[in-house]
C-alpha positions in Angstrom: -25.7 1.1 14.0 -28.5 -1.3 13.1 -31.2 -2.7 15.7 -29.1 -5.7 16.0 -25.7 -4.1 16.6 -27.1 -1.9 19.0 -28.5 -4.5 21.2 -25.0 -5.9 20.6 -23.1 -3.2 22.4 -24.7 -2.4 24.6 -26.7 -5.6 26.1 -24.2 -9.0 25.4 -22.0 -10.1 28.4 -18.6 -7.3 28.1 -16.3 -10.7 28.1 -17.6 -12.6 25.2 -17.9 -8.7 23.7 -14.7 -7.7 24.4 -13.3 -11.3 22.8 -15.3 -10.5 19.6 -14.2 -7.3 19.3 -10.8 -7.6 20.3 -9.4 -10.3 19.0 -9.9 -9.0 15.4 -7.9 -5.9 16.8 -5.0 -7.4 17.9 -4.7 -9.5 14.6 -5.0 -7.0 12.6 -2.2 -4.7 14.7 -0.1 -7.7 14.9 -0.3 -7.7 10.7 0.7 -4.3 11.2 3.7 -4.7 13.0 4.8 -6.5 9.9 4.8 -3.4 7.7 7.9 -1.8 9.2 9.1 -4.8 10.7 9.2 -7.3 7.9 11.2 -4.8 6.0 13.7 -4.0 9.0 13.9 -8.3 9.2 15.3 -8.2 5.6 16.7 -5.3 5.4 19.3 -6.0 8.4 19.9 -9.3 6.4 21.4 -7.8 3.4 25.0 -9.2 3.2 27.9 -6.4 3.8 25.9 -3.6 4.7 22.9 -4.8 6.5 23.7 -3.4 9.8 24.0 0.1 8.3 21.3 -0.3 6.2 19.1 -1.0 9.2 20.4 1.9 10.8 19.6 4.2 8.4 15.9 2.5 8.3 15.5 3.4 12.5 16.8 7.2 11.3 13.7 7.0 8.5 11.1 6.0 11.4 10.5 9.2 13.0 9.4 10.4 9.6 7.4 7.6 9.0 5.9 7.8 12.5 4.9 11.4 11.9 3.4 10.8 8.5 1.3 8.5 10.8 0.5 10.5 14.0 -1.0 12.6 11.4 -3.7 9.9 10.3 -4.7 9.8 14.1 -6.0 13.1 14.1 -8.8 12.1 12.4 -9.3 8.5 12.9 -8.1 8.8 16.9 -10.4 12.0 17.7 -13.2 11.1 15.0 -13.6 7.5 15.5 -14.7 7.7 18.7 -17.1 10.3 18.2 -18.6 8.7 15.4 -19.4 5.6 18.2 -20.6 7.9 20.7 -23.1 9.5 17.5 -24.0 5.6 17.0 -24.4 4.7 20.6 -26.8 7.7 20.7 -28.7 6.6 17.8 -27.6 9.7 15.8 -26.6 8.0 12.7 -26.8 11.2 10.6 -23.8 12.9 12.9 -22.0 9.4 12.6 -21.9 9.9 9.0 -21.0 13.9 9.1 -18.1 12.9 11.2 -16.9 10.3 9.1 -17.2 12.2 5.4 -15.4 15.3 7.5 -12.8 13.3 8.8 -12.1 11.7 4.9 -12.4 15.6 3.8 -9.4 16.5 6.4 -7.1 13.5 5.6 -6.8 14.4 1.6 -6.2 18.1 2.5 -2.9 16.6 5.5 -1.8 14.2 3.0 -1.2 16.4 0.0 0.2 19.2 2.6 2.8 16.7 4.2 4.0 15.2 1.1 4.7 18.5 -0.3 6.5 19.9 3.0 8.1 16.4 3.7 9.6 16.3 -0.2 11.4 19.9 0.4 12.4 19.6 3.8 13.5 15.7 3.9 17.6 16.3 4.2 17.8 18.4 7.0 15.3 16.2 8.7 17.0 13.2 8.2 20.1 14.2 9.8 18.0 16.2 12.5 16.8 12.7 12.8 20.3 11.3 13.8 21.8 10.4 10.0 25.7 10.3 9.7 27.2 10.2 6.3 27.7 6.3 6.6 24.0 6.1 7.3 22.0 9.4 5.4 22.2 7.2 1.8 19.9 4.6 3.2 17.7 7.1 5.5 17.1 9.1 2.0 16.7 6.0 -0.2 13.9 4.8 1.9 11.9 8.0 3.1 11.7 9.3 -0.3 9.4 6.7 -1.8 7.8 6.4 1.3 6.9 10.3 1.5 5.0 9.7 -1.7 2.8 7.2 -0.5 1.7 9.4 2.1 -2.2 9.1 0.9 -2.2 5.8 1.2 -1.5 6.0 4.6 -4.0 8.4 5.9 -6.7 6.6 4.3 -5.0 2.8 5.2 -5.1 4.2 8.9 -7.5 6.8 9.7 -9.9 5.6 7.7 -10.3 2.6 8.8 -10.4 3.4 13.1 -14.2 4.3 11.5 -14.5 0.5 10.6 -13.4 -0.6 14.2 -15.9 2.1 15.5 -18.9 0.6 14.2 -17.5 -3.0 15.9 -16.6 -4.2 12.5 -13.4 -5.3 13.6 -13.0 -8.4 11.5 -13.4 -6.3 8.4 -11.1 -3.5 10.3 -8.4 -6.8 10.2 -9.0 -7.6 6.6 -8.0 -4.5 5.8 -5.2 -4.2 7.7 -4.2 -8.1 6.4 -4.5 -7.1 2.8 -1.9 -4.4 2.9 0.3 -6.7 5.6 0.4 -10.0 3.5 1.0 -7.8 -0.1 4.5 -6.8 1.5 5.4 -9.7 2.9 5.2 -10.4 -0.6 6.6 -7.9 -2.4 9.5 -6.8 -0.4 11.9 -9.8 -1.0 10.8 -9.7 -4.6 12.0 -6.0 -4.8 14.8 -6.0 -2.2 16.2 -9.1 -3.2 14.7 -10.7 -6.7 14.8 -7.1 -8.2 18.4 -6.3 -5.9 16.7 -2.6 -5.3 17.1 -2.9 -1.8 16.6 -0.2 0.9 14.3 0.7 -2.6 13.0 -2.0 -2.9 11.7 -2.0 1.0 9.6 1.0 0.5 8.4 0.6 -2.9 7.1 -2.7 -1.7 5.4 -0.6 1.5 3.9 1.8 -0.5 2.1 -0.6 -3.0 0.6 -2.4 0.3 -0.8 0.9 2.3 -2.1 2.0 -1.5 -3.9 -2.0 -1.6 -5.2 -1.7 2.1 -6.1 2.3 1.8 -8.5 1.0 -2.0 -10.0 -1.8 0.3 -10.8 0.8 3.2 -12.4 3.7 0.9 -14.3 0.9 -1.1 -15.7 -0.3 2.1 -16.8 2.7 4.1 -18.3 4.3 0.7 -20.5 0.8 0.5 -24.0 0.0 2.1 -22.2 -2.8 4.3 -20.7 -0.3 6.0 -23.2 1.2 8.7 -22.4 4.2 8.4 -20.6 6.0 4.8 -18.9 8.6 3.5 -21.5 10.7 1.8 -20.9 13.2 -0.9 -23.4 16.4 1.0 -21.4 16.3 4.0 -17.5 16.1 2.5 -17.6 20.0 2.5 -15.5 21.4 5.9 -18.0 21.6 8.7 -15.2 23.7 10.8 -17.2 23.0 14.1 -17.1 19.4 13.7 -13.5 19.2 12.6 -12.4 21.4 15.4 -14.1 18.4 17.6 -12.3 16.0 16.0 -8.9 17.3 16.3 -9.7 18.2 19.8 -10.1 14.9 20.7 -7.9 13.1 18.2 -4.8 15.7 19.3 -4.2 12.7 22.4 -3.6 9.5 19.7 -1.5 12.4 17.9 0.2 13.1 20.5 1.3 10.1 21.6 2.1 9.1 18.1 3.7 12.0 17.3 6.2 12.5 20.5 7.2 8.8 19.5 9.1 10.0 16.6 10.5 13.3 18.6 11.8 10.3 20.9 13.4 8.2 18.4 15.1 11.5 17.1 16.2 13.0 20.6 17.3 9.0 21.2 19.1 8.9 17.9 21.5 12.2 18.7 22.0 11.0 21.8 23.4 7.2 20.8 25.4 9.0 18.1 26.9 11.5 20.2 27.7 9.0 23.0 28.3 5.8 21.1 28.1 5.7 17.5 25.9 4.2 14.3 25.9 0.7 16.2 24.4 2.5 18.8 21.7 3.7 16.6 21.6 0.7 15.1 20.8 -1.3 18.0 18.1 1.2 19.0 16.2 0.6 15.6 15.9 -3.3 16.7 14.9 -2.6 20.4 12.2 0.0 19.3 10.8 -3.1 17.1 10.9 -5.4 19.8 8.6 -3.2 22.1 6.6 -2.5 18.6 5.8 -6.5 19.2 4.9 -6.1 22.4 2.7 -1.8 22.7 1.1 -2.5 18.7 -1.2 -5.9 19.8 -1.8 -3.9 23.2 -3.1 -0.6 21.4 -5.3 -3.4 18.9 -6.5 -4.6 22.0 -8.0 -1.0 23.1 -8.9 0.1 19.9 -10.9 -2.9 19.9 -12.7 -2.6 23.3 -12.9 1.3 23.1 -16.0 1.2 20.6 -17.7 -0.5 24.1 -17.2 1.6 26.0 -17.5 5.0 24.0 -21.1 3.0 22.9 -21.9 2.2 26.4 -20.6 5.8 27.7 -22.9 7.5 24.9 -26.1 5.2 26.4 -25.2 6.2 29.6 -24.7 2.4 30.9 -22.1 3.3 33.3 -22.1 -0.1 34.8 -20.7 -1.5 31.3 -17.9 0.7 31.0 -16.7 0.1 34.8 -16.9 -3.3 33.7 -15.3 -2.9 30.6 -12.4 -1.1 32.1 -11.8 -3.9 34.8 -11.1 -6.3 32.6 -9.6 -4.4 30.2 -7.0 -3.8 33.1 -6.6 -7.2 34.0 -5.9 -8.2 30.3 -3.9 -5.9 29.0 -0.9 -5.8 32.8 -0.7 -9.9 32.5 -0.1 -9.1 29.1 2.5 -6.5 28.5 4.0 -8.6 32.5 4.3 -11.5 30.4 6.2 -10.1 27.7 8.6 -8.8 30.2 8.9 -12.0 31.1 10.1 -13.5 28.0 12.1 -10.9 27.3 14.4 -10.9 30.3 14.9 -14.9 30.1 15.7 -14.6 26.2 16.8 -11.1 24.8 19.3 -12.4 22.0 15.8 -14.4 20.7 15.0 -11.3 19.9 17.5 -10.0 18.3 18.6 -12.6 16.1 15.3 -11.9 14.0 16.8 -8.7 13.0 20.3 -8.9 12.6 23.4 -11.6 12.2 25.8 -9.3 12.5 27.8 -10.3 15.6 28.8 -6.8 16.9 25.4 -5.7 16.9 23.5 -8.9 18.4 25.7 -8.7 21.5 24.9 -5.3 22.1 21.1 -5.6 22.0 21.3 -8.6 23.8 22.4 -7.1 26.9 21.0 -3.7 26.4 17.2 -5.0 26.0 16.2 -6.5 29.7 17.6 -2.7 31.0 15.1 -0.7 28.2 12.2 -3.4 28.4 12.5 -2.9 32.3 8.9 -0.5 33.0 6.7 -2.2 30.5 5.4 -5.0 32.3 3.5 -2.0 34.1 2.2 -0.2 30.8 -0.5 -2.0 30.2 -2.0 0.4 33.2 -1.6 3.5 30.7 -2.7 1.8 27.7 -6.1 1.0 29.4 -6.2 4.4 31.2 -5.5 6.4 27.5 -8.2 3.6 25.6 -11.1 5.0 28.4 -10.4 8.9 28.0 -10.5 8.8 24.2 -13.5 6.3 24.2 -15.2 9.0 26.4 -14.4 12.0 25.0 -11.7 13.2 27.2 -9.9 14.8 25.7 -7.4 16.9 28.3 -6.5 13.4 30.9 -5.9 11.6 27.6 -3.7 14.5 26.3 -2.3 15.1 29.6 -1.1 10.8 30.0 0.0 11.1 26.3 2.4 13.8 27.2 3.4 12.6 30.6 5.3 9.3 29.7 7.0 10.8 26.6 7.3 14.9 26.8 7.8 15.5 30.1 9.4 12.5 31.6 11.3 10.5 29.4 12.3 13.3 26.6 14.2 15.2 29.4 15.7 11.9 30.7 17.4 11.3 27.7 18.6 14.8 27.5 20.0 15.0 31.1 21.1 11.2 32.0 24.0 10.9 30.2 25.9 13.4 31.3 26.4 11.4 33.8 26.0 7.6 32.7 27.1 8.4 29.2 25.2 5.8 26.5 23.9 3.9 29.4 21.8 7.2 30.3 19.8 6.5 27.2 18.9 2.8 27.9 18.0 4.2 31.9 15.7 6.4 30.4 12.5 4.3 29.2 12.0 2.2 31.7 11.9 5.0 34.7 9.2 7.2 32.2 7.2 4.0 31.6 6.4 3.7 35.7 6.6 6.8 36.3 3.6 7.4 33.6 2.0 4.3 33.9 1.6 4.8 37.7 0.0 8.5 37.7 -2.1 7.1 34.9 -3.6 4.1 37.2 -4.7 6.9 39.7 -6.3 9.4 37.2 -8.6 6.3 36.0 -9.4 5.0 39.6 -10.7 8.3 40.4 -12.1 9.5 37.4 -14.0 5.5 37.0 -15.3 6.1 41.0 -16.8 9.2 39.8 -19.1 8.2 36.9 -22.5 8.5 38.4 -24.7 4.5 38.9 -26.8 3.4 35.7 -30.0 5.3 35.3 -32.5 2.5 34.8 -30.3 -0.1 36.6 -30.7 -2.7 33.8 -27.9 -2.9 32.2 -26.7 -6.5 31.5 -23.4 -7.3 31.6 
């Protein structure tokens, strides 16, 4: 970081930071949304066979949540690190990090497509497909796979440009590929009547317009630290670093899709394609409500991982505070809204009848834990920003792989499809509650501030 960024980070008042460096964030994750979203909003609007068409697009989204976990090995683990390099005025290892990290995304991206492309049909019924339903699931996943370049750069990548608290260019990036397929898809789903097609080719051309503006910007000298030619060759130390710490983010992204498969068998087993169906609109709605959250964190981690490397302790105990009271009257809120007005929700994704009753009553029960999971988001945000990597590895795996994957498994033996639904909201607590207590401790642990002149 420059002279002036630096006195930034780590001397300006943590609120007014934490405003300019969220805010940019959460816009940009709420753009985000839109890329999976926006397609499942038309998509499930197709007339005749919207509702199945959707469905196969929920059976596509562990795949396209894996290609995506992937990303977060690099930008999760070595985004942070690069912040702690900066916050330690080691601009050279900022930049090693970074050039590494672009090194390591190529090699996944050209390995997953290939392995995706040969194993995508078993995977998609793994993933829950029927016969009705594997035509669409196929349709979509098979242009997506090839665009899987475009999304390691689009989103690992560009975690470097929040690092360096250049959040609002972090947004622009995210806004360019957002905006192009809000664009593109009714041109190609409906103008061009490609449909399920026409949804992914329209994604693909916006992760390849957001990943050009990313690459273009972190290889420029407005970018405080670059990707530099000397250090693209495999340091094997450093990337062993950055997948140690970026294994949490993966994690958590990556159990998300084991989720939405072990989810999927289960609501086809126990109720049918509606079932899966209606899953694929409820996972969206909480998208609306844990995406803006995580933009929130990514952009107050670079604070504290700064802070944390300058050893200003008092900053990131301050950080955390109100990163605690933010993000529970947040994700309480949303609660909120959704148990006075579930079928709100649900009308924005389908109009078929059938399935806009069943979410409707089915989305107050799987909503039911997450006006406490703003505690875990804040709790897995200071971990990562501090280089923690086994407590943040250990909360990604609590809420997903060790409580709620086995309660989808065992519950509905004996509450059927309703076992499913029960699931969610007893892991979210659950994790969210063991999660506040790791942090307390863990935060009344961190030694006072050396000089004692921190500003905050």
């Amino acid at each position: 970081m420059n002279k002036g960024e630096s006195s930034r980070m780590g001397t300006e008042k943590v609120p007014r930071l934490m405003l300019q460096l969220a805010a940019p964030s959460v816009l940009a994750q709420l753009i985000n949304i839109l890329y999976n979203i926006v397609d499942r909003m038309y998509i499930g609007h197709i007339p005749n066979v919207g509702a199945m068409a959707l469905t196969g697009l929920g059976i596509s989204a562990p795949l396209v949540l894996i290609i995506a976990a992937f990303s977060l090995f690099v930008g999760g683990g070595g985004a942070p690190l690069a912040a702690i390099a900066l916050g330690r005025n080691d601009k050279a290892e900022a930049e090693k990090i970074l050039s590494n990290g672009a090194t390591l995304l190529t090699l996944m991206a050209i390995i997953l497509t290939v392995v995706f492309l040969i194993i995508k049909e078993p995977l998609l019924y793994l993933f829950g497909a029927s016969e009705i339903t594997f035509p669409y699931a196929n349709e979509y996943s098979s242009i997506y796979i090839m665009g899987t370049l475009f999304v390691q750069y689009a989103l690992g990548l560009n975690l470097f440009i929040t690092s360096q608290g250049k959040t609002r260019r972090a947004m622009l990036a995210v806004l360019i590929g957002a905006l192009s397929n809000i664009v593109l898809d009714p041109i190609f789903i409906f103008g061009f009547g490609m449909g399920v097609s026409g949804a992914a080719i329209a994604t693909v051309i916006s992760q390849a317009l957001s990943a050009l503006y990313v690459v273009r910007f972190l290889t420029s000298d407005r970018s405080t630290i670059r990707i530099r030619k000397k250090y693209l060759k495999p340091d094997w130390a450093l990337i062993k670093r950055i997948i140690s710490l970026g294994v949490s983010p993966f994690v958590m992204q990556a159990t998300e899709s084991a989720i939405v498969v072990v989810f999927n068998n289960g609501l086809l087993k126990f109720g049918g394609d509606l079932y899966v169906g209606s899953m694929a609109i409820m996972q969206s709605v909480m998208q609306l409500l844990t995406v803006p959250v995580s933009g929130f964190t990514q952009g107050v981690q670079p604070i504290i991982s700064y802070n944390f490397g300058a050893e200003k302790y008092d900053r990131v105990r301050e950080t955390v505070r109100y990163a605690l009271i933010i993000t529970v009257a947040t994700t309480a809120s949303y609660f909120l809204l959704v148990l006075l007005g579930p079928g709100i929700f649900a009308k924005v994704f389908t109009s078929d009848k059938e399935l806009l009753n069943l979410v409707s009553g089915l989305l107050p029960i799987y909503m039911g834990g997450m006006w406490l999971f703003g505690v875990q988001m804040s709790a897995q945000m200071y971990f990562v920003g501090t280089g923690q990597a086994k407590k943040s590895l250990f909360i990604a795996l609590l809420r997903k792989v060790i409580i709620l994957i086995p309660l989808a498994l065992f519950l509905p033996r004996f509450f059927g499809v309703m076992g499913i639904y029960y699931a969610e909201p007893i892991a979210d607590m659950t994790s969210a509650t063991t999660a506040g207590f790791l942090l307390y401790f863990t935060i009344k642990n961190l030694p006072k501030d050396i000089s004692n002149k921190s500003i905050s």
